[in-house]
C-alpha positions in Angstrom: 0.0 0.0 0.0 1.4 3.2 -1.2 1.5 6.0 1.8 2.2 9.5 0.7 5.1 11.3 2.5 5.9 14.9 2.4 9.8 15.3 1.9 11.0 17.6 4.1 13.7 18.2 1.3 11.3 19.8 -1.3 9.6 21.9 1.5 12.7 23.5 2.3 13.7 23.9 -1.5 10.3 25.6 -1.7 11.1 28.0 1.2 14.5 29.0 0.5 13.4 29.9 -3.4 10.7 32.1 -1.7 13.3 33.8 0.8 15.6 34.1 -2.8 12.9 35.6 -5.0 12.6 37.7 -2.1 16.5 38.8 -2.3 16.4 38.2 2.1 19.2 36.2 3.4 18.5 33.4 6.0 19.6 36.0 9.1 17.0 38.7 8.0 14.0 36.1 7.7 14.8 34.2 10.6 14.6 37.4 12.8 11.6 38.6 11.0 9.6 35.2 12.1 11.4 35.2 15.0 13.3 31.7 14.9 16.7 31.0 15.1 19.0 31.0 11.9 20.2 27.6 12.6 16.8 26.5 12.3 15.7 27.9 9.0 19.0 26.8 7.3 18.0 23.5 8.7 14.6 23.7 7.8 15.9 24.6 4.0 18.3 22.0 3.9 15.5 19.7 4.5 16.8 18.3 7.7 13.9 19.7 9.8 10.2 20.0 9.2 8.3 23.5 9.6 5.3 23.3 11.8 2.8 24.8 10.5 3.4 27.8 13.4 6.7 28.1 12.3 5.8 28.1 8.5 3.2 30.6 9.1 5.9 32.9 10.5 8.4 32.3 7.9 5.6 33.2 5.1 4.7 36.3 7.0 8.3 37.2 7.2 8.3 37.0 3.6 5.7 38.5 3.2 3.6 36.1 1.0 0.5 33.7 2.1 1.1 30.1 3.6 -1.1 28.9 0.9 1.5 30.1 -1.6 4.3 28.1 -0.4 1.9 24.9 0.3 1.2 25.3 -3.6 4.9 25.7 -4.9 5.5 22.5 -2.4 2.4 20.3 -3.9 3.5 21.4 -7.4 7.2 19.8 -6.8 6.2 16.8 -5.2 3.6 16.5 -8.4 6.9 16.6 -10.7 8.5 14.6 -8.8 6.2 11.8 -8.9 
């Protein structure tokens, strides 16, 4: 039985493209949704998952809706499949 996973790799690719687009570096974004830097480059690395708490901050720190990064992350894990 197939079970869907969400890989924490493509999340972070997702978020660090946004925080790119953006021209922000990690330390201005992290402060912004006030968590540490470690953790965002962590999260982008795809070594940690963003709760959704913490991905709400980071997308208000970029100043763009949740539901746009949930899309760009759904649209790679579509191509990827």
């Amino acid at each position: 039985m197939y079970i869907p996973t969400l890989d924490p790799v493509i999340v972070g690719q997702a978020i660090a493209e946004f925080r790119k687009r953006k021209g922000l570096s990690q330390e201005v974004v992290s402060g912004l949704a006030d968590i540490g830097r470690t953790h965002l480059s962590a999260i982008e690395r795809g070594e940690r998952k963003p709760t959704l708490e913490t991905l709400y901050r980071i997308s208000n720190a970029l100043n763009v809706n949740m539901s746009d990064i949930v899309k760009e992350i759904e649209i790679k894990l579509e191509s990827k499949s």
